[in-house]
C-alpha positions in Angstrom: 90.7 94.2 95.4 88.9 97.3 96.8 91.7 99.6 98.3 90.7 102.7 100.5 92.3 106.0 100.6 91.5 107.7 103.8 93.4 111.2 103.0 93.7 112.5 99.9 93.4 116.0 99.2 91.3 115.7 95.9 90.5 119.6 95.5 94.3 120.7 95.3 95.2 123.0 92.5 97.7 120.3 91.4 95.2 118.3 90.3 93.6 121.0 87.9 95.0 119.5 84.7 94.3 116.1 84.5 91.9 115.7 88.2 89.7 113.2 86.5 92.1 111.1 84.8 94.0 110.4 87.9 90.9 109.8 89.9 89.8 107.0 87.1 93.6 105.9 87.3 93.1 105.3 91.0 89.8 103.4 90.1 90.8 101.4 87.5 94.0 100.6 90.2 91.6 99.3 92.6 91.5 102.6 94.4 88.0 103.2 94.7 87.2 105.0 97.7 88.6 108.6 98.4 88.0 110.2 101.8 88.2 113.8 101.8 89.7 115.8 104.9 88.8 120.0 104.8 91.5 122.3 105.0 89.2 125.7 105.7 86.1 127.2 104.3 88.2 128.4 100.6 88.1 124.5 99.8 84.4 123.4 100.7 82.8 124.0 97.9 85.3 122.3 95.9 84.9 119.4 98.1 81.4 119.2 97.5 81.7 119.6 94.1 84.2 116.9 93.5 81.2 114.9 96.0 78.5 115.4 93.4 81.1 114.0 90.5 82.0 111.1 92.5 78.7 110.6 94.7 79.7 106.8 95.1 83.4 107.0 95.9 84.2 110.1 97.5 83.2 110.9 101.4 83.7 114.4 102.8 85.4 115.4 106.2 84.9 118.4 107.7 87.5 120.6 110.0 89.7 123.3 110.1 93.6 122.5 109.6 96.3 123.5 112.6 98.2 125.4 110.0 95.4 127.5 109.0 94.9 128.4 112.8 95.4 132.0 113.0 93.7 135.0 115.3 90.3 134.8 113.2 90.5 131.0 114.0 86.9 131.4 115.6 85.3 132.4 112.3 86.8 129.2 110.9 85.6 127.2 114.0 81.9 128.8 112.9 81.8 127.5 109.6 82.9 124.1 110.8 80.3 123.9 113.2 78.0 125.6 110.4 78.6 123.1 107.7 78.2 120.1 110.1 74.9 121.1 111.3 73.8 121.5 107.8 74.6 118.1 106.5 76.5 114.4 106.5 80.1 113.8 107.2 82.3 111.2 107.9 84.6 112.9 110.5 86.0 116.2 111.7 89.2 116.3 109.9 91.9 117.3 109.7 92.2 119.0 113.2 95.0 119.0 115.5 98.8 120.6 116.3 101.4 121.6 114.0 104.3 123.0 115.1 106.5 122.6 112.1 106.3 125.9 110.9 105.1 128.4 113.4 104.6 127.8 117.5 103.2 131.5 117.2 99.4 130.1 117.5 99.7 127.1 119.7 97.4 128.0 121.9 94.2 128.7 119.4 95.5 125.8 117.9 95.2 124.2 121.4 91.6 125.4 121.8 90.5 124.8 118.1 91.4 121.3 118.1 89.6 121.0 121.9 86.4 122.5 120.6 86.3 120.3 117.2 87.0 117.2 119.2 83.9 118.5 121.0 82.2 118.8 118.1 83.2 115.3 117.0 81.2 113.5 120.1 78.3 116.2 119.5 77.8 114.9 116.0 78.9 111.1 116.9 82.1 111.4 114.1 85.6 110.2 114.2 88.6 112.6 114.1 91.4 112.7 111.9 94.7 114.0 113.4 97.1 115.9 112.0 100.5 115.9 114.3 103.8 117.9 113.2 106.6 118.1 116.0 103.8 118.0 118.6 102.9 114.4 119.7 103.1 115.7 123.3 100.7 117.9 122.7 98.4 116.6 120.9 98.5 113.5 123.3 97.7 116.0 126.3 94.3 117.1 124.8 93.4 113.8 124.1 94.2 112.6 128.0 91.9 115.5 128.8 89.3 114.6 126.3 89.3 110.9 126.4 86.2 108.7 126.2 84.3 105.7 124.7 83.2 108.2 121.8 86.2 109.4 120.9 88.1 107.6 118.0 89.6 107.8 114.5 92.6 108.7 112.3 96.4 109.7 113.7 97.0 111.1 109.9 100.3 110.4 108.6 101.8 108.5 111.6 105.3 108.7 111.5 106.3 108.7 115.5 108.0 105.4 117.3 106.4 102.6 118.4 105.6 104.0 121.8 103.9 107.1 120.2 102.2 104.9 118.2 101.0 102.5 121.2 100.0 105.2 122.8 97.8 106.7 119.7 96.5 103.6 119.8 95.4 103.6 123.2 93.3 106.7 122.7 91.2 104.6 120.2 93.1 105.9 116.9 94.0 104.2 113.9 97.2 104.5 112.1 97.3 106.1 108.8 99.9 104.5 106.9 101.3 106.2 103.6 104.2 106.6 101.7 106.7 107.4 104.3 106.6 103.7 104.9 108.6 103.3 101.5 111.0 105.5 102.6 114.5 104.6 103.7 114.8 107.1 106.6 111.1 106.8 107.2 111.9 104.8 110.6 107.8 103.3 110.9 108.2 100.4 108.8 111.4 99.1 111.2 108.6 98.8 114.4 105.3 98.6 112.2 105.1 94.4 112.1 104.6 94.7 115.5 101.2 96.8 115.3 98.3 94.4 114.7 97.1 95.0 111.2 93.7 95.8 112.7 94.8 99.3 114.0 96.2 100.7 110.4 94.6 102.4 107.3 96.0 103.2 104.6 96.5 107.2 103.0 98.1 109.1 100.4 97.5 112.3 101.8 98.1 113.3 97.9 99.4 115.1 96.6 101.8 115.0 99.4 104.5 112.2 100.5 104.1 110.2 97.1 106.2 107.0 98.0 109.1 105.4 96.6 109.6 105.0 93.2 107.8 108.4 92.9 109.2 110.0 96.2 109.6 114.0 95.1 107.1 114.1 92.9 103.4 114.6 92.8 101.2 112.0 95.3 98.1 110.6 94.1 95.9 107.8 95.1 96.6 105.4 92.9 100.2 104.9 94.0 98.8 103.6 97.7 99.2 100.5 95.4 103.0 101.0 96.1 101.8 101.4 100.0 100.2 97.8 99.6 103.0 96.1 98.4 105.6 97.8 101.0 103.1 96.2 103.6 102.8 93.1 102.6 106.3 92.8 102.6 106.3 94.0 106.2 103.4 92.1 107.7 104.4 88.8 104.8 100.4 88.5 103.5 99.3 88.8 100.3 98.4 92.3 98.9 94.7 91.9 98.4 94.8 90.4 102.6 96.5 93.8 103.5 93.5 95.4 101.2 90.8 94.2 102.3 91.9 94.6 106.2 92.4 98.3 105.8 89.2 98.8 103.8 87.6 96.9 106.5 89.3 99.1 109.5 88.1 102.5 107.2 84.8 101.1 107.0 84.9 100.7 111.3 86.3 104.7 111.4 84.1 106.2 109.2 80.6 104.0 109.6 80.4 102.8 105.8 
């Protein structure tokens, strides 16, 4: 059973004391391939690094994060566009709106995640979406931007069905984690009805571990605990729910 983590934040200091253990954990769990999304230019080398450790089971994304959107946002744009001239990557992740924390930068967060969905088409790459309290948003720019060669990732989906129709619609799979497991998690009331073929499966570790480990540190290995919540929900056996997902990250990404 080959399992697929399409957002796990690999490089994060909470992985500094035992990073390597819990990546052969998440092996030895079936967990075999990690797709990395950037944050901002302080975590690139790190990615790369953890790339050269791991040449055949981790794949880099490149992007600058809405949170870290701020008035030298070009300068991050730069090194985006920068690093993706230089060399491969899988997609231009993770890009998009958050206004969780701060509505101060919405429009540079606007115009960065315009211009990397640009850069996206340019380079022929998926996008992976990150959306916090700004579906509408983020659905706008896509109207506006919408085309055969866009597609990808809506990271962390946790709207209602009719957000997640509409995602769909824009050529976007699901990313399905560990806020399935959770009791006021609403997705997994609608998510039977989504075809299988438009989800993927993420930890987005360490974030959002799921249940039994809900509060604590995420890491990839518990996307076995995403598995089983699935195939409870969609009634097909575990290594079925697998081996579709892997199959959809293999259609995103081009591996």
């Amino acid at each position: 059973m080959i399992i697929t983590d399409t957002h796990t934040h690999l490089y994060s200091n909470e992985f500094d004391i035992d990073r390597n253990e819990m990546i052969q954990r998440a092996i030895a769990a079936g967990v075999s391939r990690f797709f990395i999304p950037s944050i901002d230019s302080t975590v690139t080398q790190s990615m790369y690094d953890l790339e050269k450790s791991y040449p055949a089971n981790v794949f880099l994304m490149m992007g600058l994060h809405p949170t870290h959107v701020k008035d030298n946002y070009l300068e991050g744009l730069q090194h985006v566009e920068k690093e993706l001239a230089k060399r491969k990557f899988f997609a231009v992740g993770e890009i998009g709106i958050d206004l969780y924390w701060d509505k101060t930068f919405l429009p540079q967060q606007q115009d960065a995640f315009r211009k990397q969905i640009q850069l996206a088409k340019r380079y022929k790459l998926p996008i992976v979406i990150h959306c916090r309290d700004a579906f509408d948003e983020i659905f706008e720019i896509l109207e506006e931007e919408k085309s055969a060669d866009l597609f990808g990732i809506f990271h962390c989906f946790s709207g209602t069905y009719e957000q997640a129709l509409q995602a769909i619609s824009f050529n976007m799979k699901l990313g399905i984690g560990g806020v399935v497991t959770f009791k006021n998690g609403k997705i997994d009331q609608f998510l039977s009805k989504i075809d299988l073929k438009h989800i993927v499966l993420e930890t987005d570790s360490p974030y959002l571990a799921p249940v039994p480990f809900r509060g604590k540190r995420n890491e990839s290995s518990y996307l076995l605990n995403v598995v089983s919540k699935l195939s409870e929900i969609y009634n097909l056996p575990q290594e079925e729910i697998a081996e579709i997902t892997t199959e959809n990250s293999k259609a995103i990404f081009g591996i």
